[in-house]
Structures are given as C-alpha cells and as structure tokens.
C-alpha positions as CSV (number, residue, x, y, z in Angstrom):
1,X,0.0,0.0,0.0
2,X,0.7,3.8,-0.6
3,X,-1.2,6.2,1.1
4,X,-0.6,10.0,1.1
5,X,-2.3,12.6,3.9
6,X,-1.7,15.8,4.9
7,X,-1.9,15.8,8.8
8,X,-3.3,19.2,10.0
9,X,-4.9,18.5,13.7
10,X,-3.9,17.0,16.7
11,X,-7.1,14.2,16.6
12,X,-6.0,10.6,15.6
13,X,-7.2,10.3,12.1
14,X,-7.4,7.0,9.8
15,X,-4.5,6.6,7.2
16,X,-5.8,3.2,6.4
17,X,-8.7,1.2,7.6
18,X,-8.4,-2.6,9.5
19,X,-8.0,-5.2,6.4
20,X,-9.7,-7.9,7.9
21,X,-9.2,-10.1,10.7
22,X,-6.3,-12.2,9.7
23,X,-4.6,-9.3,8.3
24,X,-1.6,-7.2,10.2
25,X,-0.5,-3.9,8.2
26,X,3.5,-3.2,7.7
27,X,4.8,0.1,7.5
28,X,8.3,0.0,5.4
29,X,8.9,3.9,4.7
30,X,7.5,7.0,6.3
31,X,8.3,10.1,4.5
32,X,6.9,13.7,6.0
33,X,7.4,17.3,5.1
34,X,6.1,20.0,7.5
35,X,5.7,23.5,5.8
36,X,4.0,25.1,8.6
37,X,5.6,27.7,10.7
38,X,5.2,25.6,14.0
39,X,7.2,22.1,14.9
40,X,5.3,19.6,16.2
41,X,5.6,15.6,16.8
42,X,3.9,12.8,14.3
43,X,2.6,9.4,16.3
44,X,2.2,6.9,14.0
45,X,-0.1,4.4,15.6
46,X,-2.1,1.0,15.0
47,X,-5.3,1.2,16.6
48,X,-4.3,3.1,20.2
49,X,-0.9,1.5,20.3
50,X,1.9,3.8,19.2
51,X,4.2,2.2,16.6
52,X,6.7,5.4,16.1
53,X,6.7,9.2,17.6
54,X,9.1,11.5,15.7
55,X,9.8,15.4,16.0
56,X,8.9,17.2,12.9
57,X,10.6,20.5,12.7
58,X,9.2,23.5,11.7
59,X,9.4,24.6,8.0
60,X,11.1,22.0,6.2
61,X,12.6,23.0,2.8
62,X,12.9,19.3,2.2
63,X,11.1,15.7,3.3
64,X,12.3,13.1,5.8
65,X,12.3,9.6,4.4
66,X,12.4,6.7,7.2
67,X,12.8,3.5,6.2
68,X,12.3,0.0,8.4
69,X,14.0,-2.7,7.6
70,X,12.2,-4.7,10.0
71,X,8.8,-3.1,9.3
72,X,6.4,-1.5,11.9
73,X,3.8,-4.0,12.6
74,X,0.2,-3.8,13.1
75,X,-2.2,-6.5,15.6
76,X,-4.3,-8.1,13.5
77,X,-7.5,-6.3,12.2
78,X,-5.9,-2.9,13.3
79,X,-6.8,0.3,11.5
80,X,-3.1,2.6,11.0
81,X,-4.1,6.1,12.4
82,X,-1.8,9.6,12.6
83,X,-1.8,12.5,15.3
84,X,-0.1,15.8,15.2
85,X,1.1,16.8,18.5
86,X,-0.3,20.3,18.0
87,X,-3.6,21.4,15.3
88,X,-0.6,24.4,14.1
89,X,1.0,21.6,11.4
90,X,0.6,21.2,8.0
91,X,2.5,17.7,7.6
92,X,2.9,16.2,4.2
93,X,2.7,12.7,4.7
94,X,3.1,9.5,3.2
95,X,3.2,5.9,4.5
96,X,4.3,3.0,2.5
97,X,4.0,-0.9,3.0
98,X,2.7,-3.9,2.6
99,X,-0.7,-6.6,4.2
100,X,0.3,-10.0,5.7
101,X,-1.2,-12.7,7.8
C-alpha cells in the first residue's frame, strides 16, 4: 500500500482502515514534510498503540524519508491512524507498505 495525507490536527485520524481479521498492516517507509511555521511531533499508531513518535521541525525545505527494515507491525484487524502533536501543522505525509497474515 501507498497512502498519502496531509496531517493538519492533533485528533488521531485513519491513514488506512483494518484489512480484515487475519490481516496485520507493515509500514516499510515513512516520509513527512512540515511546511507550517510551527514544529510539532507525528505518532504513528495502529489502533491506540503507538508504533513510532518523531519530532517534525518546523518549516522544512525538504522531506524526511524513514525507512524500516524490520517493518512496523500492526495487531491483526488494526486500523493505522496519525496525530499531530499540536492542530498548528501542516505535515505532508506518506506511508508506505505492505498486508500479511
């Protein structure tokens, strides 16, 4: 999967819904661009449990790209959801990876 968001609020918000209930969801890349004047933090998180939190500085003239080589792991029927740490970011976002059982 490949799924692009722009992450504006500090509510957790869907990136990608559950995909069934012998399905786990593996994030293999992050990439984020924050061209807001305020930093803030991005929590990546699967269902309520928090797979990654990273600072995002203010104004970036260029994206971050994170890669896993031991992907981030969902539970099993678990919807992937992003939060802003404050509702003053305008984060360019996308999440790459890939379903298993």
């Amino acid at each position: 999967f490949n799924v692009n968001a722009t992450v504006t609020t500090n509510v957790q918000t869907a990136i990608r819904a559950a995909q069934g209930a012998t399905v786990r969801q593996n994030i293999t890349q992050i990439t984020y661009q924050n061209t807001n004047a305020t930093a803030t933090t991005l929590t990546i998180q699967e269902a309520s449990n928090t797979l990654i939190v990273v600072s995002v500085p203010a104004n970036m003239t260029n994206p971050v790209q994170l890669q896993f080589p031991t992907p981030l792991r969902s539970g099993l029927n678990a919807a992937l959801n992003y939060t802003a740490g404050t509702t003053g970011a305008n984060i360019l976002l996308n999440v790459t990876g890939f379903n298993s059982n």
